[in-house]
ROZADREN-309556 format. One record per residue (C-alpha): residue in three letters; residue number from 1; x, y, z negated. Coordinates in steps of 0.25 Angstrom, whole numbers, always signed. Layout:
R  aa   i    c1    c2    c3
R ALA NUM     X     Y     Z
...
This chain:
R  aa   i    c1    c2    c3
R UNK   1    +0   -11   +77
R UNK   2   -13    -6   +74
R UNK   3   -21    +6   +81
R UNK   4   -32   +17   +71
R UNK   5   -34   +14   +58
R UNK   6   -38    +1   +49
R UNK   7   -41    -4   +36
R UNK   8   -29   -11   +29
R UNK   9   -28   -17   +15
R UNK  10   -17   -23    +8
R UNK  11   -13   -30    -5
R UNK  12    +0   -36   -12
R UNK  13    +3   -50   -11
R UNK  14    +9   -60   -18
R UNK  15    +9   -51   -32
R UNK  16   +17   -57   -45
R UNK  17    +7   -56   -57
R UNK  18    +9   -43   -62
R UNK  19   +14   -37   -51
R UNK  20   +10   -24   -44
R UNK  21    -2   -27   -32
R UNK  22    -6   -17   -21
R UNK  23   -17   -14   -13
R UNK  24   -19    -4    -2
R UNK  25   -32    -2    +6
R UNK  26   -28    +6   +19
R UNK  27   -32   +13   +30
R UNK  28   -23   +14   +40
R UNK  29   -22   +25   +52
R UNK  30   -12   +20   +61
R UNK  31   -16   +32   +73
R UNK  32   -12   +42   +61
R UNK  33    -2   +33   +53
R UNK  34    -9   +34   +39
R UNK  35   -14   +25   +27
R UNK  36   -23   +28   +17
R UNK  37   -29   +21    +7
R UNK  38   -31   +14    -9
R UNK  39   -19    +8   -16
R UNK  40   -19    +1   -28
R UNK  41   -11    -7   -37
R UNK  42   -13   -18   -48
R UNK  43    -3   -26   -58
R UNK  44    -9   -33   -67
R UNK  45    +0   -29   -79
R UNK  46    -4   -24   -94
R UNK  47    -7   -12   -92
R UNK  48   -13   -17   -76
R UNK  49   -10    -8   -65
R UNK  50   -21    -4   -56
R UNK  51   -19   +10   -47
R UNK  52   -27   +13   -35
R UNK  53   -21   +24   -28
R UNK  54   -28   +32   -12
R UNK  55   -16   +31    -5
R UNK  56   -12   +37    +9
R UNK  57    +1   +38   +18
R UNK  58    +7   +34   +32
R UNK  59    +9   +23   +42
R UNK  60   +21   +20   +50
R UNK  61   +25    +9   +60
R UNK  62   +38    +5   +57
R UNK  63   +43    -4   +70
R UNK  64   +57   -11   +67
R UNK  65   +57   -18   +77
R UNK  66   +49   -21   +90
R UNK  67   +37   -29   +85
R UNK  68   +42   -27   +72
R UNK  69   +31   -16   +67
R UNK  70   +28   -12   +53
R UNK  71   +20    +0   +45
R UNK  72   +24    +7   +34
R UNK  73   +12   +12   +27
R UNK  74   +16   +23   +16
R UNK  75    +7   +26    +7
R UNK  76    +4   +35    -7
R UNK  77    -7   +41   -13
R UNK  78   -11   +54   -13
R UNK  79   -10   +60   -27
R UNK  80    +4   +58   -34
R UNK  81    +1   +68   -45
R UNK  82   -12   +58   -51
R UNK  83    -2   +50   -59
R UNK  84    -4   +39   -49
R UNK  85    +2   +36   -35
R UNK  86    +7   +27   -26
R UNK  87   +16   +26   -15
R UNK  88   +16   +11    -6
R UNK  89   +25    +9    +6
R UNK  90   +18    -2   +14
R UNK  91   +26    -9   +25
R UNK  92   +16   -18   +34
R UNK  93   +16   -26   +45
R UNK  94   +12   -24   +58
R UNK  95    +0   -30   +59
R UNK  96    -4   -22   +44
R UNK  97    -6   -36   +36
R UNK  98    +7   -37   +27
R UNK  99   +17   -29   +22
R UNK 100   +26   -25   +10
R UNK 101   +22   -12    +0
R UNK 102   +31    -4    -7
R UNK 103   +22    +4   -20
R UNK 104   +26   +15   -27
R UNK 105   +16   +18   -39
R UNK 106   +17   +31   -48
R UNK 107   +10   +27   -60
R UNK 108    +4   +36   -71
R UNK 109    +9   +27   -81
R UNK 110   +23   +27   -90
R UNK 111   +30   +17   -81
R UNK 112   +25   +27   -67
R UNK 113   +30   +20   -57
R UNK 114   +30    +6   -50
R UNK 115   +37    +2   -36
R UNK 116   +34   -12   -31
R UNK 117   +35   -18   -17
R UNK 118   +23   -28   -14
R UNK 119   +20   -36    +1
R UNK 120    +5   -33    +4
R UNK 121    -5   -39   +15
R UNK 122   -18   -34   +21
R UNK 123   -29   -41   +14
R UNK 124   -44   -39   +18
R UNK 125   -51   -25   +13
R UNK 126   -60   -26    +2
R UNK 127   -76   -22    +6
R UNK 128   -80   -10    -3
Protein backbone atom coordinates (compact mmCIF):
# COMPACT_ATOMS: atom_id res chain seq x y z
CA UNK A 1 0.00 0.00 0.00
CA UNK A 2 1.37 3.19 -0.49
CA UNK A 3 2.03 5.91 2.33
CA UNK A 4 1.33 10.35 1.58
CA UNK A 5 0.29 11.47 -1.44
CA UNK A 6 1.30 10.85 -5.21
CA UNK A 7 0.65 11.53 -8.79
CA UNK A 8 -1.51 8.90 -10.73
CA UNK A 9 -2.62 9.07 -14.25
CA UNK A 10 -4.89 6.70 -15.86
CA UNK A 11 -6.36 6.02 -19.48
CA UNK A 12 -8.78 3.39 -21.14
CA UNK A 13 -7.41 0.57 -23.09
CA UNK A 14 -8.25 -1.37 -25.60
CA UNK A 15 -11.17 1.18 -26.87
CA UNK A 16 -13.50 -0.33 -30.07
CA UNK A 17 -13.64 2.70 -32.56
CA UNK A 18 -16.22 4.82 -31.45
CA UNK A 19 -16.39 3.78 -28.26
CA UNK A 20 -16.25 6.14 -25.06
CA UNK A 21 -12.33 6.69 -23.88
CA UNK A 22 -11.53 8.09 -20.31
CA UNK A 23 -8.80 9.96 -18.81
CA UNK A 24 -8.22 10.78 -15.15
CA UNK A 25 -5.06 12.88 -13.89
CA UNK A 26 -4.90 12.27 -9.99
CA UNK A 27 -3.73 13.25 -7.08
CA UNK A 28 -4.20 11.00 -4.46
CA UNK A 29 -4.00 11.53 -0.43
CA UNK A 30 -3.95 8.17 0.95
CA UNK A 31 -3.19 9.74 4.90
CA UNK A 32 -6.56 11.67 4.21
CA UNK A 33 -8.33 9.13 1.87
CA UNK A 34 -9.05 11.65 -1.00
CA UNK A 35 -8.63 12.22 -4.87
CA UNK A 36 -8.99 15.08 -6.85
CA UNK A 37 -8.33 15.72 -10.15
CA UNK A 38 -9.20 16.36 -14.29
CA UNK A 39 -11.59 13.87 -16.03
CA UNK A 40 -12.25 13.76 -19.44
CA UNK A 41 -13.98 11.82 -21.98
CA UNK A 42 -13.72 11.33 -25.82
CA UNK A 43 -15.72 9.14 -28.65
CA UNK A 44 -15.09 9.84 -31.90
CA UNK A 45 -18.70 9.99 -33.03
CA UNK A 46 -20.66 12.64 -35.37
CA UNK A 47 -21.25 14.91 -33.49
CA UNK A 48 -17.61 13.99 -31.25
CA UNK A 49 -17.77 13.76 -27.62
CA UNK A 50 -15.16 15.70 -25.65
CA UNK A 51 -15.88 16.79 -21.87
CA UNK A 52 -13.35 17.77 -19.29
CA UNK A 53 -14.73 17.83 -15.94
CA UNK A 54 -12.51 18.90 -12.07
CA UNK A 55 -13.46 15.95 -10.22
CA UNK A 56 -12.92 15.03 -6.59
CA UNK A 57 -14.01 12.29 -4.11
CA UNK A 58 -12.87 9.42 -1.66
CA UNK A 59 -10.35 6.51 -1.25
CA UNK A 60 -11.00 3.30 0.26
CA UNK A 61 -9.00 0.01 0.59
CA UNK A 62 -11.19 -2.70 0.21
CA UNK A 63 -9.14 -6.06 1.47
CA UNK A 64 -11.17 -9.38 0.54
CA UNK A 65 -8.87 -11.30 1.39
CA UNK A 66 -5.33 -11.30 3.06
CA UNK A 67 -3.02 -10.17 0.46
CA UNK A 68 -5.81 -9.63 -1.59
CA UNK A 69 -5.92 -5.63 -1.39
CA UNK A 70 -7.79 -3.15 -3.79
CA UNK A 71 -8.94 0.83 -3.65
CA UNK A 72 -12.19 2.00 -4.64
CA UNK A 73 -11.64 5.50 -5.81
CA UNK A 74 -15.06 7.52 -6.07
CA UNK A 75 -15.31 10.20 -7.76
CA UNK A 76 -17.60 13.30 -9.41
CA UNK A 77 -17.29 16.66 -10.08
CA UNK A 78 -18.25 19.32 -8.21
CA UNK A 79 -21.05 21.31 -9.82
CA UNK A 80 -24.16 19.04 -11.04
CA UNK A 81 -26.31 22.05 -11.68
CA UNK A 82 -23.76 23.40 -15.05
CA UNK A 83 -25.43 20.98 -17.19
CA UNK A 84 -22.37 18.85 -17.28
CA UNK A 85 -21.18 16.03 -14.63
CA UNK A 86 -19.78 13.05 -14.07
CA UNK A 87 -19.66 10.35 -11.59
CA UNK A 88 -16.54 7.48 -12.11
CA UNK A 89 -16.14 4.50 -9.79
CA UNK A 90 -12.64 3.36 -10.09
CA UNK A 91 -11.71 -0.01 -8.73
CA UNK A 92 -7.62 -0.40 -8.90
CA UNK A 93 -5.28 -2.64 -7.86
CA UNK A 94 -2.94 -2.81 -5.15
CA UNK A 95 0.05 -1.49 -6.33
CA UNK A 96 -2.49 1.58 -8.41
CA UNK A 97 -1.31 0.48 -11.99
CA UNK A 98 -4.80 -1.27 -13.46
CA UNK A 99 -8.02 -1.31 -12.88
CA UNK A 100 -11.62 -1.37 -14.11
CA UNK A 101 -14.02 2.22 -14.19
CA UNK A 102 -17.43 2.33 -14.12
CA UNK A 103 -18.46 6.29 -15.72
CA UNK A 104 -21.61 7.74 -15.26
CA UNK A 105 -21.81 11.17 -17.64
CA UNK A 106 -24.84 13.60 -17.26
CA UNK A 107 -24.73 15.43 -20.59
CA UNK A 108 -26.30 18.68 -21.58
CA UNK A 109 -27.49 17.12 -24.65
CA UNK A 110 -31.02 15.30 -25.79
CA UNK A 111 -29.85 11.87 -25.25
CA UNK A 112 -28.27 13.29 -21.26
CA UNK A 113 -27.07 10.51 -20.15
CA UNK A 114 -24.23 7.70 -20.96
CA UNK A 115 -23.12 4.78 -18.54
CA UNK A 116 -20.11 2.52 -19.74
CA UNK A 117 -17.78 0.43 -17.91
CA UNK A 118 -14.05 0.63 -19.36
CA UNK A 119 -10.48 -1.30 -17.89
CA UNK A 120 -7.86 1.61 -17.32
CA UNK A 121 -4.09 1.57 -16.55
CA UNK A 122 -1.71 4.11 -15.29
CA UNK A 123 0.26 5.60 -17.96
CA UNK A 124 3.26 8.15 -17.67
CA UNK A 125 1.95 12.12 -16.79
CA UNK A 126 2.09 14.47 -19.45
CA UNK A 127 4.73 17.48 -18.79
CA UNK A 128 2.84 20.72 -18.99
Amino acid sequence: MAVGTFLVSYESVNVLAGGYCLTLDLVVDVVNNKAAGMSGVTQATNPPLDVKLPVHGTVTDMTVMPKSTHHLVALQSSDKMLGRHIEVRLVTTDDWQSGTANVTLFLDTPDGLRQFTTEVKAVKAEQK
